[in-house]
C-alpha positions in Angstrom: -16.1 -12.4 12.1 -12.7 -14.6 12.2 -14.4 -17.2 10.2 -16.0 -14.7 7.7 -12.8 -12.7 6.6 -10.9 -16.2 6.2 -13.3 -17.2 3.4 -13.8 -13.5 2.3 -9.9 -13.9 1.4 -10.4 -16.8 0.3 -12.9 -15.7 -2.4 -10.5 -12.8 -3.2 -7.6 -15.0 -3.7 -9.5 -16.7 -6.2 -10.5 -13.7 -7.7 -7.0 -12.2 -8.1 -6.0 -15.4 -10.1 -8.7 -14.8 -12.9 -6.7 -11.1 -13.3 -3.5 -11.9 -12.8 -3.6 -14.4 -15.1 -5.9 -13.2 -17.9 -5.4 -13.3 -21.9 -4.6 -9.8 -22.3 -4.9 -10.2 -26.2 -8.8 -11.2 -25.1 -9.5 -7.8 -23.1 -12.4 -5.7 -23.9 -12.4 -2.0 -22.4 -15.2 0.4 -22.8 -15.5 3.9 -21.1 -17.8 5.6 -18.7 -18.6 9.0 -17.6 -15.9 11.1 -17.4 -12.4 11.6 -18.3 -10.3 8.2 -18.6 -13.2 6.5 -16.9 -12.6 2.7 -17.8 -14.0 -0.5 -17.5 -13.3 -4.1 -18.8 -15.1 -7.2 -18.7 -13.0 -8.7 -16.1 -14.1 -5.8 -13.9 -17.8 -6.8 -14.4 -16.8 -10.9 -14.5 -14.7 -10.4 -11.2 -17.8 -7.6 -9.4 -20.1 -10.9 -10.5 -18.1 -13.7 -8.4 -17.4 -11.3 -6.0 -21.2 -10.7 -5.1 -22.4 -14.1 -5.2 -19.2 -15.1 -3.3 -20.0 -12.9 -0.4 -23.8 -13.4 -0.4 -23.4 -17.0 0.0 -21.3 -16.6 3.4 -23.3 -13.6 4.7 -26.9 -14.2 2.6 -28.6 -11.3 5.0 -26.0 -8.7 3.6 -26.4 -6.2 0.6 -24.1 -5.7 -1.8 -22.6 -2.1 -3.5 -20.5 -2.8 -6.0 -18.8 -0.1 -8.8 -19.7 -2.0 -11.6 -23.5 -1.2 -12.3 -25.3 -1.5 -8.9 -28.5 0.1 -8.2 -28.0 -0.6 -4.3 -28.7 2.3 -2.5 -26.8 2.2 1.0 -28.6 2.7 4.2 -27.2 3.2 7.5 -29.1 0.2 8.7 -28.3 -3.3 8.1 -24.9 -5.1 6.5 -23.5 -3.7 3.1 -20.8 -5.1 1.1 -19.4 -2.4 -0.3 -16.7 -3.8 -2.9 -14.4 -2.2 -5.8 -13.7 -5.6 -8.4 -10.5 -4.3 -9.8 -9.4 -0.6 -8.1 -6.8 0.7 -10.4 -8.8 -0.5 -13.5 -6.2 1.9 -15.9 -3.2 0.9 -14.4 -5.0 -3.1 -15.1 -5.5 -2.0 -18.7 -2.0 -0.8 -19.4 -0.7 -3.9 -17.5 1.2 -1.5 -15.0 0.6 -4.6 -12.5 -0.9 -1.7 -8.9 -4.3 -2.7 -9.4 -6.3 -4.3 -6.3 -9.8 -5.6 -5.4 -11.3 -4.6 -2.3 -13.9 -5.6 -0.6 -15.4 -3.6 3.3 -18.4 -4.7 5.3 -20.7 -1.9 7.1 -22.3 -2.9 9.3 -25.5 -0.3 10.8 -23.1 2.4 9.1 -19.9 1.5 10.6 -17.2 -0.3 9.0 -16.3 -3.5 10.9 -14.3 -5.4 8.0 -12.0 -4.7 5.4 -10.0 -6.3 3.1 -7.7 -5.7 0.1 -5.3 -7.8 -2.1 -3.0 -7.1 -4.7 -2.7 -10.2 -7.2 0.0 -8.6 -8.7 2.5 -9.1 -5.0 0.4 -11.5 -3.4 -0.1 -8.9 -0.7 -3.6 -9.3 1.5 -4.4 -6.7 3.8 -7.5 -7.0 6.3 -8.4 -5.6 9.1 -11.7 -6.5 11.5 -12.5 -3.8 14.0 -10.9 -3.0 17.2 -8.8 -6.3 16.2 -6.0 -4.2 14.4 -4.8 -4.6 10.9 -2.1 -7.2 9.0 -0.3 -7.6 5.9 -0.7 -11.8 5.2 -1.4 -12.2 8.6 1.0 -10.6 10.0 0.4 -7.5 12.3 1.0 -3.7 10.3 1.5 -0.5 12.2 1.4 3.2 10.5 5.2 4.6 11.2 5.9 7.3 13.5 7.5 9.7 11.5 6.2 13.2 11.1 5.5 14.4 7.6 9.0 16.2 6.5 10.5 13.0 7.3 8.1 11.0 5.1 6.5 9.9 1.7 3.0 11.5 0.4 0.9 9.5 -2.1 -1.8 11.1 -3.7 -4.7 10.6 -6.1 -5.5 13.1 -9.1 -9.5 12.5 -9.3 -9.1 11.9 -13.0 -12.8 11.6 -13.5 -13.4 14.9 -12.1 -11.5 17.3 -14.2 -12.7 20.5 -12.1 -10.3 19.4 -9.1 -7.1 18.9 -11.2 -5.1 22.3 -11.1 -6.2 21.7 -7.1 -4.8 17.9 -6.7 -1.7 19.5 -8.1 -1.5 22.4 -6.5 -2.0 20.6 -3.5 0.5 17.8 -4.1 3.3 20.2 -5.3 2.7 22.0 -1.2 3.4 18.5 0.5 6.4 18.0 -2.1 7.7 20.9 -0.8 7.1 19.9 3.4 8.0 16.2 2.5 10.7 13.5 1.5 8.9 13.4 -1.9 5.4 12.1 -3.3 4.4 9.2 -5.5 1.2 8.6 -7.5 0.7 4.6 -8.1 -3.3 4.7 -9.5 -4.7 2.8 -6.5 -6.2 4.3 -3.4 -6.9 1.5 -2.1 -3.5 0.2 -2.4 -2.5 3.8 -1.3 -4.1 3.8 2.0 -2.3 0.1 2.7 1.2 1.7 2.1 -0.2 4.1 5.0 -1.2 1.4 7.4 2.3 -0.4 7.3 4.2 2.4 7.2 5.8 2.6 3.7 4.3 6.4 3.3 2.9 8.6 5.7 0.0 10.5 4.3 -2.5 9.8 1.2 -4.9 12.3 0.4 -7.5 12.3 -2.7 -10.4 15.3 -3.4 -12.6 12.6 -5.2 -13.0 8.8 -4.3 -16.6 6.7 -4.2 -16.8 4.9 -1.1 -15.7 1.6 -2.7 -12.8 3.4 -3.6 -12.4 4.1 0.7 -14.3 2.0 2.6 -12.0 -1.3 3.0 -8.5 1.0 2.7 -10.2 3.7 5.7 -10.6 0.6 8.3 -7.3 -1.1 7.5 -5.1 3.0 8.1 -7.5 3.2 11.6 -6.9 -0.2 12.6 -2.9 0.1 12.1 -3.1 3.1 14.2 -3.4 5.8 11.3 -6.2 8.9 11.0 -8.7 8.8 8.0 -11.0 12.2 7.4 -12.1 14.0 4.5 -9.6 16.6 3.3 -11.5 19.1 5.7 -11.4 16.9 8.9 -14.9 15.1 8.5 -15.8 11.6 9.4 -16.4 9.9 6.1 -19.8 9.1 4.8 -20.4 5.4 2.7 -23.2 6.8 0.8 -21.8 9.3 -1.4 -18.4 10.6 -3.0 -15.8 11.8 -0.9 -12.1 13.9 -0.5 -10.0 11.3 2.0 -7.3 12.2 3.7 -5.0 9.1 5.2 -2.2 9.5 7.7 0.1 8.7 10.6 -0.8 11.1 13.9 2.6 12.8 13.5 2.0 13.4 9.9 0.4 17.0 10.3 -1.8 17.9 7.1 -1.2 20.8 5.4 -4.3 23.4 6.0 
């Protein structure tokens, strides 16, 4: 597994050059279902090198990507489950928190995971029971409980319905906490959890590539991941996530 995630990183490396670096004046964006629902054609470029990346050093995997797959998961076998460019708004608008993360389920549980932001040349990965790293180096959730600490959250924008919720939601940890940030990236969110630079991330809406990569990382650094109601979370459908440090208490 050592030798796998070194030339899975390797691949995304790669991968976060062709975005960092694009020809913005080049970029097409078209929409998809539901509110501010984007894509470009770096997503679909990057999704492309991404799967016949990671099929050539695991060939007996699946793949699930965002961009247009028809994969259905299964809770048998290897899936890649993989997000091209997570954050694809904040990529659009050049706001520079956009990631690409990649996870590997194995018979239904998660045994690798691995994001990178191009924009900070930041890699996280973690491999199962081996605990999680920030460019190699180890990462730990903190210890403080949640009045002492930061809480990210996510606003579902493509699922209008849980809005007045997200907020209502975020404005009660506000209240119980140092303050709260929204960056655009849960993927990127749920690595500020595992090293410690916030304290709780929750979201009501996420697609397990959204998840799978970020949930791994937060449990190997120590950290709890459930759905909003205290669920294991499932790979083969949508999902609330909840992200935190044990003495981070969620708000019920």
């Amino acid at each position: 597994m050592k030798h796998d995630i070194e030339a899975i990183c390797e691949l995304m490396h790669e991968c976060g050059r062709s975005i960092k670096d694009i020809d913005r004046a080049t970029l097409q964006i078209d929409s998809k279902a539901g509110h501010a629902n984007f894509v470009t054609d770096y997503d679909k470029k990057v999704q492309d090198r991404l799967r016949s990346g990671l099929l050539s050093i695991m060939p007996d995997a699946h793949f699930i990507g965002e961009e247009g797959t028809t994969q259905e998961f299964s809770s048998k076998g290897k899936f890649f489950i993989v997000d091209p460019i997570d954050g694809t708004t904040n990529f659009i608008k050049d706001f520079r928190a956009s990631s690409i993360s990649v996870a590997l389920i194995v018979d239904g549980i998660a045994e690798l995971g691995a994001i990178y932001n191009p924009f900070l040349d930041e890699m996280f990965t973690a491999i199962r029971g081996q605990g999680a790293f920030c460019n190699g180096k180890r990462i730990h959730v903190s210890s403080e409980p949640l009045e002492n600490g930061l809480v990210i959250f996510g606003t579902s924008p493509y699922n209008e319905e849980l809005s007045e919720r997200s907020f209502k939601l975020a404005y009660s940890y506000f209240k119980k906490s140092i303050d709260v940030r929204r960056t655009g990236s849960a993927a990127l969110d749920m690595c500020s959890v595992a090293a410690g630079r916030a304290e709780l991330f929750f979201e009501l809406s996420l697609s397990p590539w959204d998840y799978a990569a970020g949930a791994l990382i937060v449990e190997e650094a120590g950290g709890i991941v459930t759905d909003i109601d205290g669920n294991a979370l499932v790979y083969d459908r949508k999902s609330s996530v909840l992200a935190r440090n044990k003495a981070a208490k969620p708000i019920e």
